[in-house]
C-alpha positions as CSV (number, residue, x, y, z in Angstrom):
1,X,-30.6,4.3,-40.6
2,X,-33.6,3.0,-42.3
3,X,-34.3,-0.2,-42.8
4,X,-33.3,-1.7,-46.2
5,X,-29.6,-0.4,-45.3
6,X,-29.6,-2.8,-42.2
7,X,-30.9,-5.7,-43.9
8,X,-28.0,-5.2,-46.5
9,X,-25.8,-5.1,-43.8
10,X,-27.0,-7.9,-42.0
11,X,-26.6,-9.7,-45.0
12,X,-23.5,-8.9,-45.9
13,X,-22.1,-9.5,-42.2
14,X,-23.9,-13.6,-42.8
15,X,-22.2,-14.0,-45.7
16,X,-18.8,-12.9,-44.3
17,X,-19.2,-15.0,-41.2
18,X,-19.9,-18.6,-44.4
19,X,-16.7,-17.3,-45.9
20,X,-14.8,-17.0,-42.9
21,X,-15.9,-20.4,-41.9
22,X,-14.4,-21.3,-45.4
23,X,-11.4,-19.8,-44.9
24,X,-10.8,-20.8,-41.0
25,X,-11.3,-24.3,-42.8
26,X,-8.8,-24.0,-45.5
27,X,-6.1,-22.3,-42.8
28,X,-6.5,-25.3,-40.5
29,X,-6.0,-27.2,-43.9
30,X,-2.8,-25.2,-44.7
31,X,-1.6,-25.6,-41.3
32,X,-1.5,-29.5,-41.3
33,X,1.4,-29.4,-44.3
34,X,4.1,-29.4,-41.7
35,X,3.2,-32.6,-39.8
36,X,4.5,-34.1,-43.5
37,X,7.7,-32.6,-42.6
38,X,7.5,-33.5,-38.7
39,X,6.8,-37.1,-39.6
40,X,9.4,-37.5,-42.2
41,X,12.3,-35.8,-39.8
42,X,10.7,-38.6,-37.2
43,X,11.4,-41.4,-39.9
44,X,15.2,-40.2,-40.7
45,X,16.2,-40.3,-37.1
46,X,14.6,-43.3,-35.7
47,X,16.3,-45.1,-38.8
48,X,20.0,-43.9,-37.3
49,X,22.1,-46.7,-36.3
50,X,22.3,-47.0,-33.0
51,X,26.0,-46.4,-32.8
52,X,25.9,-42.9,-34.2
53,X,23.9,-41.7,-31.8
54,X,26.5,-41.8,-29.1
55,X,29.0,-40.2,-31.0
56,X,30.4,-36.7,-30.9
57,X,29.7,-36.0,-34.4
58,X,26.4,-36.5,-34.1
59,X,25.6,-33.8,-31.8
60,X,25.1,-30.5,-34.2
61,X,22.4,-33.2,-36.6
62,X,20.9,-33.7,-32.8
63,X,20.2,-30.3,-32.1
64,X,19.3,-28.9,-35.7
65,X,17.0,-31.6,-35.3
66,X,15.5,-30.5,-32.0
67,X,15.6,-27.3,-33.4
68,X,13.2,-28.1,-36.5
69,X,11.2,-30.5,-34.6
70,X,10.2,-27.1,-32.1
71,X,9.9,-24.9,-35.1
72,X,7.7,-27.6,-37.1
73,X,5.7,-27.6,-34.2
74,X,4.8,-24.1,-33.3
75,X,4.0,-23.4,-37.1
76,X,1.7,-26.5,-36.5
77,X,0.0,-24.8,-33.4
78,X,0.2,-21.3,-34.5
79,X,-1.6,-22.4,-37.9
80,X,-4.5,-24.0,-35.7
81,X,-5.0,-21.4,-33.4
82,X,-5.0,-19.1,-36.5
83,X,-7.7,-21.1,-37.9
84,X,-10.0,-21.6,-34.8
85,X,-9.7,-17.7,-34.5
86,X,-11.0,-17.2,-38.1
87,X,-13.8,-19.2,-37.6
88,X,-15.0,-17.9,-34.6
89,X,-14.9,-14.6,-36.0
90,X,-17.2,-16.0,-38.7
91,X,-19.3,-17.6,-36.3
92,X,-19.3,-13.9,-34.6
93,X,-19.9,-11.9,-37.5
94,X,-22.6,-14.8,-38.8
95,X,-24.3,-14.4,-34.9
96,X,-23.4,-10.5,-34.9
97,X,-21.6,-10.6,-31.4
98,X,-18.4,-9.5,-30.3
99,X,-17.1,-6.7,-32.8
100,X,-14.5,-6.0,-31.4
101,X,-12.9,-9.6,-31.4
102,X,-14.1,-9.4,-35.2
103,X,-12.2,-6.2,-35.9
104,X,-8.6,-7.5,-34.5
105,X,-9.2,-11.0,-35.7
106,X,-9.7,-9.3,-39.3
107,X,-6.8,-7.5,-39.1
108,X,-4.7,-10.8,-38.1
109,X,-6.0,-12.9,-40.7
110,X,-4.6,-10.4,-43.4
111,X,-1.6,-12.3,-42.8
112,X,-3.1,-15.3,-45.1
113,X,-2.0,-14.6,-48.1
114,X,-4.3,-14.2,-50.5
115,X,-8.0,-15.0,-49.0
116,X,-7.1,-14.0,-45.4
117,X,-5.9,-10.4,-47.0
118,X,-8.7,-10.2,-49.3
119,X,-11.4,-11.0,-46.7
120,X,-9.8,-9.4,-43.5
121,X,-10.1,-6.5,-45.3
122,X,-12.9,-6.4,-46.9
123,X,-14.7,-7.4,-42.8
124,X,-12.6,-4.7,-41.6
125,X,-13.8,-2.2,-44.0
126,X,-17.5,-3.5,-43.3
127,X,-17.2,-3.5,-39.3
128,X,-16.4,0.2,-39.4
129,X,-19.2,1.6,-41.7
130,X,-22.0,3.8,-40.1
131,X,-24.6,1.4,-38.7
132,X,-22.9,-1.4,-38.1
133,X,-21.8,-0.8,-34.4
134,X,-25.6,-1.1,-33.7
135,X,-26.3,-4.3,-35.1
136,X,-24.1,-5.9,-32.6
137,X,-25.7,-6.9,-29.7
């Protein structure tokens, strides 16, 4: 490939790697919403009387709240793990290493609906054209 190509590329694969930085951001963002919920939950049961808690009635509002509490939490951690992965890839794509992590990582953050789609594809479709394999070192 000659020369201005690559420099187009290597362009285009910087300013992937700032928007995926941007994105990775705004995931993490999106992902601290449930601790609203978690703290909230929290709140209602530590305001129980004391005497409902030991009786059988009580039980099924125990474990749906158990339940939620595990579900709020794993779509916590799940939504920060999705975001560190994003911007690593950025940082990756910015630093042109690890293709390969950049590829699957692109083709997991289309499930961030609307900028995750928009952009995983758009990184996917940039990491396979002719030329690019080579720029990674």
């Amino acid at each position: 490939m000659d020369k201005p190509v690559n420099n187009t590329r290597i362009s285009h694969l910087k300013i992937l790697g700032v928007f995926h930085l941007i994105v990775g951001a705004l995931a993490g963002l999106c992902a601290c919403y449930p601790i609203l919920f978690l703290v909230m939950g929290i709140r209602m049961y530590s305001e129980l009387p004391q005497g409902m808690l030991t009786t059988s009635s009580m039980i099924p509002y125990l474990l749906w709240l158990i339940l939620l509490t595990a579900v709020l939490c794993t779509t916590i951690v799940l939504g920060w793990m999705l975001a560190i992965a994003v911007m690593l890839n950025g940082f990756y794509l910015f630093s042109r290493k690890w293709r390969a992590y950049c590829l699957v990582v692109s083709i997991i953050e289309t499930l961030f609906i609307p900028y995750g789609t928009l952009l995983g594809l758009i990184s996917f479709n940039l990491l396979r054209k002719p030329g690019v394999p080579e720029l990674f070192s």
